[in-house]
C-alpha positions as CSV (number, residue, x, y, z in Angstrom):
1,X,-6.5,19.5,1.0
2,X,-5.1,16.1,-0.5
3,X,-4.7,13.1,2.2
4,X,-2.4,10.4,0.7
5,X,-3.5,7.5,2.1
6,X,-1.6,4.1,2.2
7,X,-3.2,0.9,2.3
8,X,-1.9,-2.6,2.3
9,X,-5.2,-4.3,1.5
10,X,-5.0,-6.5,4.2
11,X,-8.1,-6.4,7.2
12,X,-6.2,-3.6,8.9
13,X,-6.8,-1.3,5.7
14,X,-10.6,-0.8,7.2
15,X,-8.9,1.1,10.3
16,X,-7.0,3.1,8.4
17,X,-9.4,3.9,5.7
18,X,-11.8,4.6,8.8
19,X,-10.0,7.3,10.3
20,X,-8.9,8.6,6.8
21,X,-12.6,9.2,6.3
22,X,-12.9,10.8,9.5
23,X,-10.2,13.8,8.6
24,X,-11.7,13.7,5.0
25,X,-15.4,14.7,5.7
26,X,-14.0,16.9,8.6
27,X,-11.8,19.2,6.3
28,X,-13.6,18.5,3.0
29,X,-10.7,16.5,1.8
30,X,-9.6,14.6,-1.4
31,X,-8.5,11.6,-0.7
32,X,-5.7,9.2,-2.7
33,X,-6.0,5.6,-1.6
34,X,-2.4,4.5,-2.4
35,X,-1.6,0.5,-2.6
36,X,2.2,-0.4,-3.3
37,X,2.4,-3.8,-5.3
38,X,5.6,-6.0,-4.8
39,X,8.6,-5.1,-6.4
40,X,10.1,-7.1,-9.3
41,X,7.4,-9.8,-8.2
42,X,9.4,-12.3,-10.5
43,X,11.3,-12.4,-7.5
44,X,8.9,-14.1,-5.1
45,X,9.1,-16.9,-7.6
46,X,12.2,-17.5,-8.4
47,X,13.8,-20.8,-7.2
48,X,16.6,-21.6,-5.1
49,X,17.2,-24.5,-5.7
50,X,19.1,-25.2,-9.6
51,X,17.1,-28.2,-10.4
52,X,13.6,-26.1,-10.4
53,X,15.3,-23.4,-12.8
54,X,14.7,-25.0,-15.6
55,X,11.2,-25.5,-15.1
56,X,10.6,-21.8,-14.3
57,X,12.3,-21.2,-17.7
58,X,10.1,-23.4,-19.3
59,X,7.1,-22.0,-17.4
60,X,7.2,-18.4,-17.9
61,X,3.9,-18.1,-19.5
62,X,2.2,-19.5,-16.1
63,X,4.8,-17.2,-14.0
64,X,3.2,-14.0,-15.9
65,X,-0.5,-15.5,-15.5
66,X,-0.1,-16.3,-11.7
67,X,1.2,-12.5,-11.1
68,X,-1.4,-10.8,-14.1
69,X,-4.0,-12.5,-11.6
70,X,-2.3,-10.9,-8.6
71,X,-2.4,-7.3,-9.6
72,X,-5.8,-7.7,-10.9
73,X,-7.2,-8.7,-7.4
74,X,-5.1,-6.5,-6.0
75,X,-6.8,-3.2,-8.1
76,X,-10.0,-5.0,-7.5
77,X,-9.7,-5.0,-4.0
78,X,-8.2,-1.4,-4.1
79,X,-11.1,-0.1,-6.6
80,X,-13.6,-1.6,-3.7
81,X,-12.3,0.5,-1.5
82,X,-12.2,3.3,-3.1
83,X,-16.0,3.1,-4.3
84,X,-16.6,3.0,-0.7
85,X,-15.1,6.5,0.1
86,X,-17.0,7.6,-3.1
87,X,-20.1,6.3,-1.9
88,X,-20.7,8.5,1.3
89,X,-19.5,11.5,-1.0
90,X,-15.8,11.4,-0.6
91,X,-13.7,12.4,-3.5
92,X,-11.0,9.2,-3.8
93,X,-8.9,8.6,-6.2
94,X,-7.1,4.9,-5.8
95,X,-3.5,4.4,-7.2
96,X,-1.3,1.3,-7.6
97,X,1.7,1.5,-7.9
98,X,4.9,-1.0,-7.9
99,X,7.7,-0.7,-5.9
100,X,9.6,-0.5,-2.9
101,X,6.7,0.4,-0.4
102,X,8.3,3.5,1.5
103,X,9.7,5.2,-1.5
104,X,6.5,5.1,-3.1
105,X,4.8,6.5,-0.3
106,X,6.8,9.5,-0.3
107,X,7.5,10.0,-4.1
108,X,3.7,10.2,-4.6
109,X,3.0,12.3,-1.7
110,X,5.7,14.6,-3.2
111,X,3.9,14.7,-6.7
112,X,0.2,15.1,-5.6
113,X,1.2,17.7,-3.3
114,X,-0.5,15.5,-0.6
115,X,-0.8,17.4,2.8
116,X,-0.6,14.8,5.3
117,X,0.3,11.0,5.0
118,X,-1.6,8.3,6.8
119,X,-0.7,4.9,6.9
120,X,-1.1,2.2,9.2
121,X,1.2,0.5,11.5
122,X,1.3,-3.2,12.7
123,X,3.5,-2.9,15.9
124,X,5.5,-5.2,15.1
125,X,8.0,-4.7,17.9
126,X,11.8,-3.9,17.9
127,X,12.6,-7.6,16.7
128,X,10.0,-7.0,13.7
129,X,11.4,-3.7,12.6
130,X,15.0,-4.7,12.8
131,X,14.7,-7.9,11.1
132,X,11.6,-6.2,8.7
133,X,12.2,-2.8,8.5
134,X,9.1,-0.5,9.3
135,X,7.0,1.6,6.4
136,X,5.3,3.8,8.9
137,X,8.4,4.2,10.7
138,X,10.4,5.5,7.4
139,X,7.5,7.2,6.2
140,X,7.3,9.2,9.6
141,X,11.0,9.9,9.6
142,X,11.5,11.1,5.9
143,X,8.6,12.8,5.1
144,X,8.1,16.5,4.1
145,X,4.3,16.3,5.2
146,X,2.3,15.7,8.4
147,X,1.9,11.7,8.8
148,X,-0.5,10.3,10.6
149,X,0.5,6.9,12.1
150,X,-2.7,4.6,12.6
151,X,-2.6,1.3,15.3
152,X,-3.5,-1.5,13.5
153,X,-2.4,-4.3,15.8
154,X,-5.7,-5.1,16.9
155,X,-7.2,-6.2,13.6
């Protein structure tokens, strides 16, 4: 059995990662800890306003470093938590991967095959989701697979 698991390295990831080693040891599971970067993270830093422009241009080099240093924590991080899972004798395999967060989810649950999708969800409220959008939300309603929706709130 393959459990795709979504994480978004944040404190919250612990819950989800908790009960996704709960269902792992219980149905001798393989687990793929799934972290979706930013994407086009050249975004985040571009300006609005014209008079900064030109030094982005002339600061590219320091644009590239700032995100390099990004992803590195971020597969750090991910890496981390994958060990753990490893650790107490859980097979894990962590993935990264860049791009809008709810079609990644699904595309890589669709090429694993994973059999159920768990994920965590922040409740951010009707104003959140409308404003926001929702991953676990999407996830939930698009996917071919079983998702399991963790509360996360509390952390």
């Amino acid at each position: 059995m393959n459990l795709l698991v979504a994480i978004d390295l944040s404190e919250s990831s612990q819950i989800v990662i908790g009960q996704a080693k709960k269902l792992a040891k219980a149905l001798s599971a393989k687990i793929w800890l799934l972290h979706v970067a930013s994407p086009n993270p050249e975004l985040a830093f571009f300006p609005v306003d014209s008079e900064d422009v030109t030094y982005i241009l002339q600061d590219t080099g320091e644009m590239r470093d700032t995100i390099a240093k990004k992803f590195h924590n971020e597969h750090r991080l991910l890496q981390q938590f994958a060990q753990e899972l490893r650790s107490v004798g859980l097979d894990c395999v962590a993935l990264l991967v860049q791009g809008p967060t709810s079609k990644i989810i699904l595309d890589e649950a669709a090429k694993l095959p994973a059999d159920m999708v768990i994920l965590g969800s922040q409740g951010k409220g009707v104003v959140g989701r409308f404003l926001l959008g929702s991953t676990s939300e999407d996830v939930l309603h698009k996917s071919s697979v079983p998702v399991l929706v963790v509360p996360t709130h509390g952390a």
